[in-house]
py3Dmol code that shows the C-alpha trace and the ligand (Angstrom):
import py3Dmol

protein = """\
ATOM      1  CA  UNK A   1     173.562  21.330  92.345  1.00  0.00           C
ATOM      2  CA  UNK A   2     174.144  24.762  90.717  1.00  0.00           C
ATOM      3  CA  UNK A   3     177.302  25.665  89.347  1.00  0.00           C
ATOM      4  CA  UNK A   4     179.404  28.810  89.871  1.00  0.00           C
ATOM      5  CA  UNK A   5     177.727  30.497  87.411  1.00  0.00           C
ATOM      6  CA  UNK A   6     174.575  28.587  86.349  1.00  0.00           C
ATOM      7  CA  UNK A   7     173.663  31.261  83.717  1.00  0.00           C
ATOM      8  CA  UNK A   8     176.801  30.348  81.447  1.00  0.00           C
ATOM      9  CA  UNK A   9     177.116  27.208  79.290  1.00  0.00           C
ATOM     10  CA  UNK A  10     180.679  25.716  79.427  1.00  0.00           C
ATOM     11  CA  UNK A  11     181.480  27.488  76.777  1.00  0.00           C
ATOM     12  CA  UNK A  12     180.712  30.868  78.797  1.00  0.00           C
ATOM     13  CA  UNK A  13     177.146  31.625  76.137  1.00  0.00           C
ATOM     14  CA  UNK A  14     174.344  32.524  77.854  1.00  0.00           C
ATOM     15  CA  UNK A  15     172.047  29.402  78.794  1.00  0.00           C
ATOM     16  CA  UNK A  16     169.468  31.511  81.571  1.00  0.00           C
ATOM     17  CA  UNK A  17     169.259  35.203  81.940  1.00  0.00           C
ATOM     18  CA  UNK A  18     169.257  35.325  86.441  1.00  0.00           C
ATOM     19  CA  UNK A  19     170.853  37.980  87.284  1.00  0.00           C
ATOM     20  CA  UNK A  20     173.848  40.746  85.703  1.00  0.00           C
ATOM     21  CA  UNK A  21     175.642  39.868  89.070  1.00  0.00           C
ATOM     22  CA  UNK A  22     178.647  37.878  87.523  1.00  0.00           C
ATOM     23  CA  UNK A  23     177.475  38.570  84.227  1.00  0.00           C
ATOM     24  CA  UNK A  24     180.876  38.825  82.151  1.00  0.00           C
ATOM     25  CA  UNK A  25     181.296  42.378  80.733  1.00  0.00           C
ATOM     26  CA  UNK A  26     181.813  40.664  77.086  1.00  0.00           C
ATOM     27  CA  UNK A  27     178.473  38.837  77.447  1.00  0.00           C
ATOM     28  CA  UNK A  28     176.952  41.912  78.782  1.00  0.00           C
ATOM     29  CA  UNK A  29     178.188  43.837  75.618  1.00  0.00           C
ATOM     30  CA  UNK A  30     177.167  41.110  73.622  1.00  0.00           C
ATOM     31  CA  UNK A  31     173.616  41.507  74.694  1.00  0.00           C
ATOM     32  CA  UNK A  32     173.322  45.235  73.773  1.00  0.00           C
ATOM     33  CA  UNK A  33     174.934  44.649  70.375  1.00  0.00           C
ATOM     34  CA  UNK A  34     172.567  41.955  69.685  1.00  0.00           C
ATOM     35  CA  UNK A  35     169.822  44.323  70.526  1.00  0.00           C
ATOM     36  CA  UNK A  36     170.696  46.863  68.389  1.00  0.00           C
ATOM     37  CA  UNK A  37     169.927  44.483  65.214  1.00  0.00           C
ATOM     38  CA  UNK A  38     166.437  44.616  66.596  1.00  0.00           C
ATOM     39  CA  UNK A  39     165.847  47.623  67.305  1.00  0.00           C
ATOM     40  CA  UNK A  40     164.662  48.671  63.636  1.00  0.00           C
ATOM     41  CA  UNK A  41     162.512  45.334  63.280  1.00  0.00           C
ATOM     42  CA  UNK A  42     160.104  47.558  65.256  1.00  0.00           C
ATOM     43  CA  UNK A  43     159.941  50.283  63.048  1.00  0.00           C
ATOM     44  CA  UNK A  44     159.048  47.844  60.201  1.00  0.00           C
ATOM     45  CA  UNK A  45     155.563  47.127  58.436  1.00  0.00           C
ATOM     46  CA  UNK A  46     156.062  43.400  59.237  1.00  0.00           C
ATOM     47  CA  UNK A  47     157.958  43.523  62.734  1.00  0.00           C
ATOM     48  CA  UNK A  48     159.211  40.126  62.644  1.00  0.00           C
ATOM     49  CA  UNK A  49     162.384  37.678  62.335  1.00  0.00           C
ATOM     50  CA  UNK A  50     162.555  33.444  62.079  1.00  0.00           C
ATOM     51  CA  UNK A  51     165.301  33.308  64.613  1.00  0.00           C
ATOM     52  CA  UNK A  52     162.461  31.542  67.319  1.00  0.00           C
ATOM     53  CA  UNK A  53     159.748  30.115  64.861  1.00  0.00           C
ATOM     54  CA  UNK A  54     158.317  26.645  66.295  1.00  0.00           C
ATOM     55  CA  UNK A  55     159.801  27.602  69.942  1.00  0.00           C
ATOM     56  CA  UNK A  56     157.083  27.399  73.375  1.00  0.00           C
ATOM     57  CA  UNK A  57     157.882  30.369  75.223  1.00  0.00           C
ATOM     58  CA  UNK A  58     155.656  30.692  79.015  1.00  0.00           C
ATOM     59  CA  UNK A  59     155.307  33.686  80.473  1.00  0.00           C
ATOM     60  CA  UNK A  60     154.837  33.020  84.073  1.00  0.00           C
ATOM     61  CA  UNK A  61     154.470  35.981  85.768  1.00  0.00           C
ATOM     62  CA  UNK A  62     153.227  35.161  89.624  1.00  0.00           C
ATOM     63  CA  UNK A  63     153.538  39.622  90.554  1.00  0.00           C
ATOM     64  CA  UNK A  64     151.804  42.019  88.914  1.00  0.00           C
ATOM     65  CA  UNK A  65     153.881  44.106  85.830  1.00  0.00           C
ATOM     66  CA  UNK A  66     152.541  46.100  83.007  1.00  0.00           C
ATOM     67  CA  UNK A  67     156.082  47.064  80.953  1.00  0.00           C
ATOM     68  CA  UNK A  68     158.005  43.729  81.932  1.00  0.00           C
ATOM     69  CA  UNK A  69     155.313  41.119  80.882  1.00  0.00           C
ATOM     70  CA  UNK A  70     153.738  43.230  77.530  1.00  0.00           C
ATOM     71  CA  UNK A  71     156.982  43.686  76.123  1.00  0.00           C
ATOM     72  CA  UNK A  72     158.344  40.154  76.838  1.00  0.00           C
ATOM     73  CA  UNK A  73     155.573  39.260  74.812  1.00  0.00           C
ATOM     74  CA  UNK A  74     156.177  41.761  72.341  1.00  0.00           C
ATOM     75  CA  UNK A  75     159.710  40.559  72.137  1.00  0.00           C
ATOM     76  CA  UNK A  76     158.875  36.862  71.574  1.00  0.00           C
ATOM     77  CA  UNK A  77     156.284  37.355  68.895  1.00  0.00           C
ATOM     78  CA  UNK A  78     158.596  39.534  66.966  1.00  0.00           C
ATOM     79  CA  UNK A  79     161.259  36.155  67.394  1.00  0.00           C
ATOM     80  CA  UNK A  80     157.797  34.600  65.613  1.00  0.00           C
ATOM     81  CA  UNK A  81     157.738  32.185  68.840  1.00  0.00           C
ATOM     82  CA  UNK A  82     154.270  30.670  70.384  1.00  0.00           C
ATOM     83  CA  UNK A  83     153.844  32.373  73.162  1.00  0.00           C
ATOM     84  CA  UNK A  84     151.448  31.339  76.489  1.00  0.00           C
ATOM     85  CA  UNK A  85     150.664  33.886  78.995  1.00  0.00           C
ATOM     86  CA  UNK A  86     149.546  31.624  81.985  1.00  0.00           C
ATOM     87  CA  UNK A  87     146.981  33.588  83.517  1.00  0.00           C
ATOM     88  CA  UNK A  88     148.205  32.806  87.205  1.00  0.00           C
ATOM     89  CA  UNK A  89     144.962  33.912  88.845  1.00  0.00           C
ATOM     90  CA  UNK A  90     142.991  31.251  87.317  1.00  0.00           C
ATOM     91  CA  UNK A  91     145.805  28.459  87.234  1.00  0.00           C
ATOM     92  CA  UNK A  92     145.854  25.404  89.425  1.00  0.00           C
ATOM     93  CA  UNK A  93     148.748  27.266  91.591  1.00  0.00           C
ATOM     94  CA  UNK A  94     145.501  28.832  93.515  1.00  0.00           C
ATOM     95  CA  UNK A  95     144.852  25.437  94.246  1.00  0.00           C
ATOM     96  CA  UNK A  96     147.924  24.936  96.281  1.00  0.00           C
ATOM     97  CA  UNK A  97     150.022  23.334  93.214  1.00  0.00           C
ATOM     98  CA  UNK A  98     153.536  23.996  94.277  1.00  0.00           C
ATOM     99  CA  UNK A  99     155.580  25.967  91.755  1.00  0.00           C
ATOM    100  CA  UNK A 100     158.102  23.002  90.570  1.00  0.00           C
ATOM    101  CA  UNK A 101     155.099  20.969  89.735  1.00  0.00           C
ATOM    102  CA  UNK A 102     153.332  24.026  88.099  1.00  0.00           C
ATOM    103  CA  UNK A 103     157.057  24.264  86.088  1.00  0.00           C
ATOM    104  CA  UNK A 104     156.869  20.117  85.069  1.00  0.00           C
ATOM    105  CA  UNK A 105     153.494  20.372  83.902  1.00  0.00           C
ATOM    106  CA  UNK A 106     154.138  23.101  81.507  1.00  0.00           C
ATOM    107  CA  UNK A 107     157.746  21.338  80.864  1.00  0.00           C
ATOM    108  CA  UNK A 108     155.365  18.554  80.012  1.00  0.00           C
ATOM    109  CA  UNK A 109     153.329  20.611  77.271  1.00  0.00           C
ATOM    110  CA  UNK A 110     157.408  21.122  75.780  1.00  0.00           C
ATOM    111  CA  UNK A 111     158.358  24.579  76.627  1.00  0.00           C
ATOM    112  CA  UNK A 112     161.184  25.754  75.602  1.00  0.00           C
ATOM    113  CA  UNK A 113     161.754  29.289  77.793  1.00  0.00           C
ATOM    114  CA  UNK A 114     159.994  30.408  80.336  1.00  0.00           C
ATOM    115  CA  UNK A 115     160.168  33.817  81.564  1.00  0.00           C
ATOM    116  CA  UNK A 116     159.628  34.281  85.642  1.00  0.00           C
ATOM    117  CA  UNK A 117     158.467  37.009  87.160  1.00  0.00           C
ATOM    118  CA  UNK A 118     157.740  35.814  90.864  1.00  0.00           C
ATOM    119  CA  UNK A 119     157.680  37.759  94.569  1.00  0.00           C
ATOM    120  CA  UNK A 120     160.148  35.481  95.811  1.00  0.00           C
ATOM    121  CA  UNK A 121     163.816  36.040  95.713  1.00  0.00           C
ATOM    122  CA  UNK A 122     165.501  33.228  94.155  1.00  0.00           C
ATOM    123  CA  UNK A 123     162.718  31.828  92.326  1.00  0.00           C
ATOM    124  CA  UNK A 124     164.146  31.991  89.057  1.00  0.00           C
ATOM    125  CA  UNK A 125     167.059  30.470  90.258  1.00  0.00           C
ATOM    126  CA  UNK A 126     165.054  27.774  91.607  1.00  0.00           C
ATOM    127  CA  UNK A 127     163.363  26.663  87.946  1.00  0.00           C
ATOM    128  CA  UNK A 128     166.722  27.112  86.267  1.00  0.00           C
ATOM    129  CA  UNK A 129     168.513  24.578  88.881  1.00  0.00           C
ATOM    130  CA  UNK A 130     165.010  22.030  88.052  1.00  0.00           C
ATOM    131  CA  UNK A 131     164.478  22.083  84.221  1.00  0.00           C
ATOM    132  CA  UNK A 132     166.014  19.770  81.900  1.00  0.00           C
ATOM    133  CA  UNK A 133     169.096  20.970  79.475  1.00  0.00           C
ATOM    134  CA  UNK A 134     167.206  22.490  76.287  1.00  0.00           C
ATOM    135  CA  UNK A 135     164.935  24.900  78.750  1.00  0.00           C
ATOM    136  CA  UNK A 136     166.062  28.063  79.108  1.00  0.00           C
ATOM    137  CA  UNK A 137     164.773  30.368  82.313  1.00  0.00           C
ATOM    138  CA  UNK A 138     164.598  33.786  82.113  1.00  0.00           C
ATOM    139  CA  UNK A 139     164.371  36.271  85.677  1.00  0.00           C
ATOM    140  CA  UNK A 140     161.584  38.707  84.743  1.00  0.00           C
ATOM    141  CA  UNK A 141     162.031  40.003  88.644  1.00  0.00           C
ATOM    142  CA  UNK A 142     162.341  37.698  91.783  1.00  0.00           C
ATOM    143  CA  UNK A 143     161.458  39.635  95.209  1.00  0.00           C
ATOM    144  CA  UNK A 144     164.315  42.545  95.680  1.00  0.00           C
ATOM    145  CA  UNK A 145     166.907  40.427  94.511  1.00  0.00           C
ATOM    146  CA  UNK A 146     167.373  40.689  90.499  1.00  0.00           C
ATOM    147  CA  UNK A 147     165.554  42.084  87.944  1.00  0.00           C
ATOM    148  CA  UNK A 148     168.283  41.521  84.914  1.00  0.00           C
ATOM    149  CA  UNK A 149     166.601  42.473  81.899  1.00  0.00           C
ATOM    150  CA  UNK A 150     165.512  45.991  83.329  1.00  0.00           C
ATOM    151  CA  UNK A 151     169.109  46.265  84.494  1.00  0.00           C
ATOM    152  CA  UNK A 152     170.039  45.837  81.537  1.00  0.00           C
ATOM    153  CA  UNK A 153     167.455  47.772  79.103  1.00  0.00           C
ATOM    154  CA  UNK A 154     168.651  50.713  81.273  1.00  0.00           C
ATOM    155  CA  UNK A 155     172.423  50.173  80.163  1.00  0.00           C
ATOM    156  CA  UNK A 156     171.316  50.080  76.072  1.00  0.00           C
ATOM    157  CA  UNK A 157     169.163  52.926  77.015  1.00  0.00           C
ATOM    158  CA  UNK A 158     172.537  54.851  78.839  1.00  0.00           C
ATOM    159  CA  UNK A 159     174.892  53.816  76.138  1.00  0.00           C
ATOM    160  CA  UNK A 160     172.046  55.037  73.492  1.00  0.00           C
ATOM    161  CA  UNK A 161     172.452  58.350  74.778  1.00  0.00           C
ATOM    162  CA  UNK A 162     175.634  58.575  76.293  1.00  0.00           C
ATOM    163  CA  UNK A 163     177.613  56.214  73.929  1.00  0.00           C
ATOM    164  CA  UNK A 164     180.405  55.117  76.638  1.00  0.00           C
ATOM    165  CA  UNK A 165     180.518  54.198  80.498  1.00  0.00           C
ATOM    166  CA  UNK A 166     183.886  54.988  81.138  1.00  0.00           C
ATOM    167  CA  UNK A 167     183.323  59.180  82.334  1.00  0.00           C
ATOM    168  CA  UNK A 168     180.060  58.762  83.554  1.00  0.00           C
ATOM    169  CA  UNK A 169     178.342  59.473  86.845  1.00  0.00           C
ATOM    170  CA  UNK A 170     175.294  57.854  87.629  1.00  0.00           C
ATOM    171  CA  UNK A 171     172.637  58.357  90.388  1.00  0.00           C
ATOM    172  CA  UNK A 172     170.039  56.222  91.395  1.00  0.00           C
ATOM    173  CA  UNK A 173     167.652  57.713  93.844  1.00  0.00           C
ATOM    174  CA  UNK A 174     165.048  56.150  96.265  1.00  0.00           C
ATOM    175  CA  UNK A 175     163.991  53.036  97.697  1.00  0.00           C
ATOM    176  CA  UNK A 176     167.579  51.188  97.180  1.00  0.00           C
ATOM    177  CA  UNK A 177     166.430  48.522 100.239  1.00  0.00           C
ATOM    178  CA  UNK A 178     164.105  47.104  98.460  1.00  0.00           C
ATOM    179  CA  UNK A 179     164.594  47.584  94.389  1.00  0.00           C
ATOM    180  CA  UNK A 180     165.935  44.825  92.645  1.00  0.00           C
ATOM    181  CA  UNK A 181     166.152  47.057  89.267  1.00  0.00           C
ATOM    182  CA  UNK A 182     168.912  49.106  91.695  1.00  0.00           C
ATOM    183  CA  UNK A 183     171.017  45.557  92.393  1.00  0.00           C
ATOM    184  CA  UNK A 184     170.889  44.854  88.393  1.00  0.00           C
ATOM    185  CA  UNK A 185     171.654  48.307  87.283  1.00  0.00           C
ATOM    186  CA  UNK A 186     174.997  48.912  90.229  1.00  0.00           C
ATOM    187  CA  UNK A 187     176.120  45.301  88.780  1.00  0.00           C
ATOM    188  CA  UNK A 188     176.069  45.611  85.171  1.00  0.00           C
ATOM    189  CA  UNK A 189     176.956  49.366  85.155  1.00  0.00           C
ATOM    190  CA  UNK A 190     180.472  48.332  87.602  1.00  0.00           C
ATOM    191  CA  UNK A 191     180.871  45.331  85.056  1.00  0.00           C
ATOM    192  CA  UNK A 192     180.524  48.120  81.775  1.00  0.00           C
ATOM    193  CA  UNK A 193     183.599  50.415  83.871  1.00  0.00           C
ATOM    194  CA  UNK A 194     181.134  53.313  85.005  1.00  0.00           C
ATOM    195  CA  UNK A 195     183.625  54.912  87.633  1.00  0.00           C
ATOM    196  CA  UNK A 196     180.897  56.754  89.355  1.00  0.00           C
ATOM    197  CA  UNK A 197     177.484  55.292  90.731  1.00  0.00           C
ATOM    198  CA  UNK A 198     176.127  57.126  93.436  1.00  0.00           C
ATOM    199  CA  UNK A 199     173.058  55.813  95.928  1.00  0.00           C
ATOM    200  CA  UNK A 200     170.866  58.397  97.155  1.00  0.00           C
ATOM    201  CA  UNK A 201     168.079  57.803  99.554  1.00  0.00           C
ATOM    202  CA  UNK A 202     167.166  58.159 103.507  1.00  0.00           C
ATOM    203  CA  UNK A 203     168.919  55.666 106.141  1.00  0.00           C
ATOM    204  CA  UNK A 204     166.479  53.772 106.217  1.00  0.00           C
ATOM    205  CA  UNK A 205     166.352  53.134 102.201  1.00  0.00           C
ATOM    206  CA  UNK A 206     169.449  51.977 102.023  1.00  0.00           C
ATOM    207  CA  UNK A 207     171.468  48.459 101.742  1.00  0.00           C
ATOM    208  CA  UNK A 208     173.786  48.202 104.912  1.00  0.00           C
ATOM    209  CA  UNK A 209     177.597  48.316 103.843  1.00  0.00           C
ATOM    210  CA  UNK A 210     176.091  48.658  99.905  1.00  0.00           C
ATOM    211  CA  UNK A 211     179.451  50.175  99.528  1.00  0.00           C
ATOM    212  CA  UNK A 212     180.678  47.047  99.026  1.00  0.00           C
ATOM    213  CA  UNK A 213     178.928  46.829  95.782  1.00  0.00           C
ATOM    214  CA  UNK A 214     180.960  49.671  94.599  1.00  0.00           C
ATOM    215  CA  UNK A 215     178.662  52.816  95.228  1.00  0.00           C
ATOM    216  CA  UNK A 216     179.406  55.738  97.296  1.00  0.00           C
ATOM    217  CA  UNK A 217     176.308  56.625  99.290  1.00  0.00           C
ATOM    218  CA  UNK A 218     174.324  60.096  99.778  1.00  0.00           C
ATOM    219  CA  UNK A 219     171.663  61.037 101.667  1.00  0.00           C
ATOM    220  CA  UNK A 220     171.247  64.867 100.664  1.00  0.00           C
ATOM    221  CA  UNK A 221     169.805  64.639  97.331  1.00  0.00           C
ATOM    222  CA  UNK A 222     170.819  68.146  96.324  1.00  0.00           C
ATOM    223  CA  UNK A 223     174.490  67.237  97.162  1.00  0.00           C
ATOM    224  CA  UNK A 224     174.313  63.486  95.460  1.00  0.00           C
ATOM    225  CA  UNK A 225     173.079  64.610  92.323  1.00  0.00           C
ATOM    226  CA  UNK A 226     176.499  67.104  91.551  1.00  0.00           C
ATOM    227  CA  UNK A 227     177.367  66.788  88.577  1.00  0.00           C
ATOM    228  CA  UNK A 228     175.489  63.529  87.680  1.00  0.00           C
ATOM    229  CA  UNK A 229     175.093  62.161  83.826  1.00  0.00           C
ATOM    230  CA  UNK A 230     172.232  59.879  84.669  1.00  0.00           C
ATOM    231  CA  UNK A 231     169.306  60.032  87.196  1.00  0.00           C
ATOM    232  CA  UNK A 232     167.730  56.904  87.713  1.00  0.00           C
ATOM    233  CA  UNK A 233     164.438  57.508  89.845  1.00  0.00           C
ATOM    234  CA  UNK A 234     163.057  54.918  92.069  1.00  0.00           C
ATOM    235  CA  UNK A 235     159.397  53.914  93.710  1.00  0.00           C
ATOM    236  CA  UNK A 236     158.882  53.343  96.445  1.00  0.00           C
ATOM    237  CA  UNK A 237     158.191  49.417  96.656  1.00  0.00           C
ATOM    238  CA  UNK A 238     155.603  49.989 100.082  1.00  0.00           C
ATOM    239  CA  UNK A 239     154.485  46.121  99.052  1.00  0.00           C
ATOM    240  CA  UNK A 240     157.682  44.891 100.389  1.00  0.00           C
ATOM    241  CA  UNK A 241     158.414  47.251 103.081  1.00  0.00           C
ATOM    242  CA  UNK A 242     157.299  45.659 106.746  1.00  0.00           C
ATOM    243  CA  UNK A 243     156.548  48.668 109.217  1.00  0.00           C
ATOM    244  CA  UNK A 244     156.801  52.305 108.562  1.00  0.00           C
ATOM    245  CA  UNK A 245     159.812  53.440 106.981  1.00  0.00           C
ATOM    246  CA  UNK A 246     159.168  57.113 106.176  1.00  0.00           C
ATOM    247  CA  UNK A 247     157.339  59.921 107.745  1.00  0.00           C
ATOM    248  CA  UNK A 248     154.866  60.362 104.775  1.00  0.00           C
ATOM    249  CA  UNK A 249     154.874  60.550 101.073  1.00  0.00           C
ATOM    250  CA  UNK A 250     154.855  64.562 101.036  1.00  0.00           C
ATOM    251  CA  UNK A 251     157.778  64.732 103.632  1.00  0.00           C
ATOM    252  CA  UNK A 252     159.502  62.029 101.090  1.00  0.00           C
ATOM    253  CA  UNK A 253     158.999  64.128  98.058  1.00  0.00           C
ATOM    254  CA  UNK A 254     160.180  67.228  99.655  1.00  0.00           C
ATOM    255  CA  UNK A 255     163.594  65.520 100.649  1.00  0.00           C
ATOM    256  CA  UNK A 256     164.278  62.632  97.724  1.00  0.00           C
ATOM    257  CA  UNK A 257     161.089  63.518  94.983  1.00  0.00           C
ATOM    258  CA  UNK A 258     163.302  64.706  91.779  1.00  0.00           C
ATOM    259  CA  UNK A 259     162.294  68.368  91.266  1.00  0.00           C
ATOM    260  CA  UNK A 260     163.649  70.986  88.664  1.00  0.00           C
ATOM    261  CA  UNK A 261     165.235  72.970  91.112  1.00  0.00           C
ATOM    262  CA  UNK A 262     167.085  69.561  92.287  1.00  0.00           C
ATOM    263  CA  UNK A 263     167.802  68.007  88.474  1.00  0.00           C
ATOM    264  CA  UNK A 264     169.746  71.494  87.764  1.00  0.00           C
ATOM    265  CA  UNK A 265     172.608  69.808  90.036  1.00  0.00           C
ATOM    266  CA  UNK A 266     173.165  67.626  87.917  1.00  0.00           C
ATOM    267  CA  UNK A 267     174.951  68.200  84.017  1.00  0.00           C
ATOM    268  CA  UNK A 268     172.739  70.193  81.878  1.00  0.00           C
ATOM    269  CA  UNK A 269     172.694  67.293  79.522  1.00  0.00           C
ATOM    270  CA  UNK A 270     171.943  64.724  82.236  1.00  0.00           C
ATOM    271  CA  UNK A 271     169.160  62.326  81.096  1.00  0.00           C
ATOM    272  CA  UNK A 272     166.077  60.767  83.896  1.00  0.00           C
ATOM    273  CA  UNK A 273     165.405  57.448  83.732  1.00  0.00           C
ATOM    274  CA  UNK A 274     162.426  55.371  85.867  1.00  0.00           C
ATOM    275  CA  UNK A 275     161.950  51.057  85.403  1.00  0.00           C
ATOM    276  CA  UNK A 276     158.069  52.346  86.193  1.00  0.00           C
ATOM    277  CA  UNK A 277     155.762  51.749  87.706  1.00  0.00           C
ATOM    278  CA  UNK A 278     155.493  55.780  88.480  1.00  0.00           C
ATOM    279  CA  UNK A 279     154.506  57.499  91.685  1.00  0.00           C
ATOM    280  CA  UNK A 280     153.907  61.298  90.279  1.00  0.00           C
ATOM    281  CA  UNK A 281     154.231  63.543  92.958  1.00  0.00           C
ATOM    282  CA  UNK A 282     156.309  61.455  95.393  1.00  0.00           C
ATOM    283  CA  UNK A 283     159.308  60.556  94.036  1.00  0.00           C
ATOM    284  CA  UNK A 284     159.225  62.642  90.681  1.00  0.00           C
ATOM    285  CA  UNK A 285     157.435  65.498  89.582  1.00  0.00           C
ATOM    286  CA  UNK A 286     155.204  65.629  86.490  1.00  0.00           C
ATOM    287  CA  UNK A 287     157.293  68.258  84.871  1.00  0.00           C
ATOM    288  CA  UNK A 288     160.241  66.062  84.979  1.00  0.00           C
ATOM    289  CA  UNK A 289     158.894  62.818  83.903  1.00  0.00           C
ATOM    290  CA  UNK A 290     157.120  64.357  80.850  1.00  0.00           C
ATOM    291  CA  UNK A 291     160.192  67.056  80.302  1.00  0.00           C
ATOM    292  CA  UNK A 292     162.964  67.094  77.734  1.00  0.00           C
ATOM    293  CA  UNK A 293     165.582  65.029  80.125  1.00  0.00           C
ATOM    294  CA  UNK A 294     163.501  62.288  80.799  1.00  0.00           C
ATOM    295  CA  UNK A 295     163.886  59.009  78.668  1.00  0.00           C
ATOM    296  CA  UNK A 296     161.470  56.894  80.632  1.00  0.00           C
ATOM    297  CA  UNK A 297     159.328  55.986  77.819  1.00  0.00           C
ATOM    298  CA  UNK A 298     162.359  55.417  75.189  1.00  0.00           C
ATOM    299  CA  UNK A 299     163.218  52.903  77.898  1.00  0.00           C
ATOM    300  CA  UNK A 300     160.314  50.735  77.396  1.00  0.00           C
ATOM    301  CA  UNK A 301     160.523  50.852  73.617  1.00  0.00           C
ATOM    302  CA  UNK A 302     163.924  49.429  73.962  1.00  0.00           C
ATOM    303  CA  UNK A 303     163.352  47.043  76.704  1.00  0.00           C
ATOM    304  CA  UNK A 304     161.732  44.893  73.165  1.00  0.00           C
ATOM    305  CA  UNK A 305     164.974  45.117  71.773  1.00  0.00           C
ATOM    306  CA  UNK A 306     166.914  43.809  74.537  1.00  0.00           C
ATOM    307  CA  UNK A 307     164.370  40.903  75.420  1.00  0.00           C
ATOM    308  CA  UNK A 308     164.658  39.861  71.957  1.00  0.00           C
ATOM    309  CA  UNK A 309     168.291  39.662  72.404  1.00  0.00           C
ATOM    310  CA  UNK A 310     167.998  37.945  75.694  1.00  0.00           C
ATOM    311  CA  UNK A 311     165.595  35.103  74.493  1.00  0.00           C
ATOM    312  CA  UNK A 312     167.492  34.792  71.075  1.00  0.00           C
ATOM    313  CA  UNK A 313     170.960  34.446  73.102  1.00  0.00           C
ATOM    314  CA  UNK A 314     169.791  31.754  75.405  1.00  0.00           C
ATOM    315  CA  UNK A 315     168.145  30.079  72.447  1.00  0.00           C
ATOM    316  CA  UNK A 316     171.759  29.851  71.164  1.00  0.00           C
ATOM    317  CA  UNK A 317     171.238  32.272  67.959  1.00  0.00           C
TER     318      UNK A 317
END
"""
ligand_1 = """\
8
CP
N 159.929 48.036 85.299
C 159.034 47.079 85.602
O 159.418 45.977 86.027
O 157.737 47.414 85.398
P 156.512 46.381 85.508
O 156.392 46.001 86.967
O 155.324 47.089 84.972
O 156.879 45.176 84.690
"""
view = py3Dmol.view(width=600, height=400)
view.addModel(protein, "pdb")
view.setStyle({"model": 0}, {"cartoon": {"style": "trace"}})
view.addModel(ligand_1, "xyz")
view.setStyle({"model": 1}, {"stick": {}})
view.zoomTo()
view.show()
């Protein structure tokens, strides 16, 4: 049986990384400090530190991901832990093994973290609630539920360039139904104070009564960007939409695709963020993803830095 919060040890350290829903704003904090100690280690000729030596860590990552599963790696290898990629393709789970018994089997080979990516919501969850104490799970993405490390990349990446949370206004802008990177980021950025986060998107795109989650909700981009700090652009995630939810991809762009002429509503100053995978041309133009406001590849760099904080904090260093 899970607890209230079976992310937290008893004494309220980090013991899985699930989700920044409930996430205590001290832990959160706690998280981006730790990062910054790493960030230089990749600017050095030997990028490495002890803290993981002689630890298993599994990458298990059952949906596709270029940014999410490389710099996991990345991350652990500059902890100087063994890492194993399961190639899930060629595992025994295309045989019909079920996913607990793909999890004892490599519990069995004495893993010490594994990291979960996995189309199903609640997955993560799932292995957390089944491994032994000493094993810590870490939610690389489940379904549209949670994707906490992105969530929370995009927060050291925010407070990077706009040192504080407490007079900003942030937009995200898209495909809210579906985006778990848009649940992590509203959760940890009403946890870190942000007064203002705004969800911009077409009816159908968006959360019924997401309002609860502390947003206010727009559906004229122009109008929704006002003023904004941060834009944080979307995909479209068509593999987990069922039945047509749009007109097209150019009538899309036209309305919610982040243009020049639409950034200059926001602040002059106002940085553009995107978790990636990009769709140029449908929900951001080139110009803008390559331009001076755009952070999207400073982003990745420091999603290292906060997986190495993740994956040392749940190690308990
Ligand atoms: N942001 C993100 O999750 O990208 P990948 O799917 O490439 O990991």
């Amino acid at each position: 049986m899970l607890t209230a919060n079976p992310q937290l040890n008893a004494d309220k350290t980090l013991k899985h990384l699930l989700t920044t829903e409930g996430l205590p704003k001290k832990l959160i904090e706690q998280i981006l400090e730790t990062a910054d100690q790493f960030v230089s280690v990749g600017d050095r000729d030997v990028k490495k530190v002890p803290l993981l030596r002689g630890k298993s860590v599994f990458n298990l990552f059952f949906e596709n991901s270029t940014r999410t599963r490389t710099t996991f790696e990345i991350a652990a290898k500059r902890l100087s832990a063994d890492v194993i990629n399961l190639n899930i393709n060629a595992s025994s789970a295309s045989k019909g093994e079920s996913l607990l018994d793909t999890i004892d089997n490599l519990a069995a080979m004495n893993a010490d973290m594994f990291v979960v990516r996995h189309a199903e919501s609640g997955a993560a969850h799932l292995i957390a609630q089944h491994v032994k104490p000493g094993i810590a799970v870490i939610n690389a993405g489940d379904g549209r539920h949670a994707h906490p490390t992105q969530g929370l990349l995009d927060m050291y990446t925010i407070r990077h360039y706009k040192k504080s949370f407490h007079n900003l206004s942030v937009a995200i802008v898209g495909d809210i139904l579906h985006s778990r990177v848009a649940r992590s980021g509203i959760h940890a950025l009403t946890t870190l104070g942000c007064p203002d986060v705004r969800v911009i998107g077409p009816k159908t795109l968006i959360p019924t009564a997401v309002e609860r989650m502390g947003v206010t909700v727009h559906h004229d981009m122009q109008r929704g960007l006002e003023g904004c700090d941060v834009v944080i652009m979307l995909r479209l995630q068509n593999e987990r939409m069922s039945g047509s939810l749009l007109p097209s991809a150019h009538e899309y762009f036209k309305s919610y695709g982040l243009t020049a002429d639409k950034l200059s509503r926001a602040k002059p100053d106002a940085i553009v963020m995107h978790p990636g995978p990009m769709n140029r041309g449908v929900e951001i133009e080139s110009g803008i993803a390559d331009g001076t406001q755009s952070v999207i590849l400073p982003q990745v760099t420091f999603g290292i830095a906060v997986r190495m904080a993740v994956m040392a904090m749940v190690t308990g260093n």
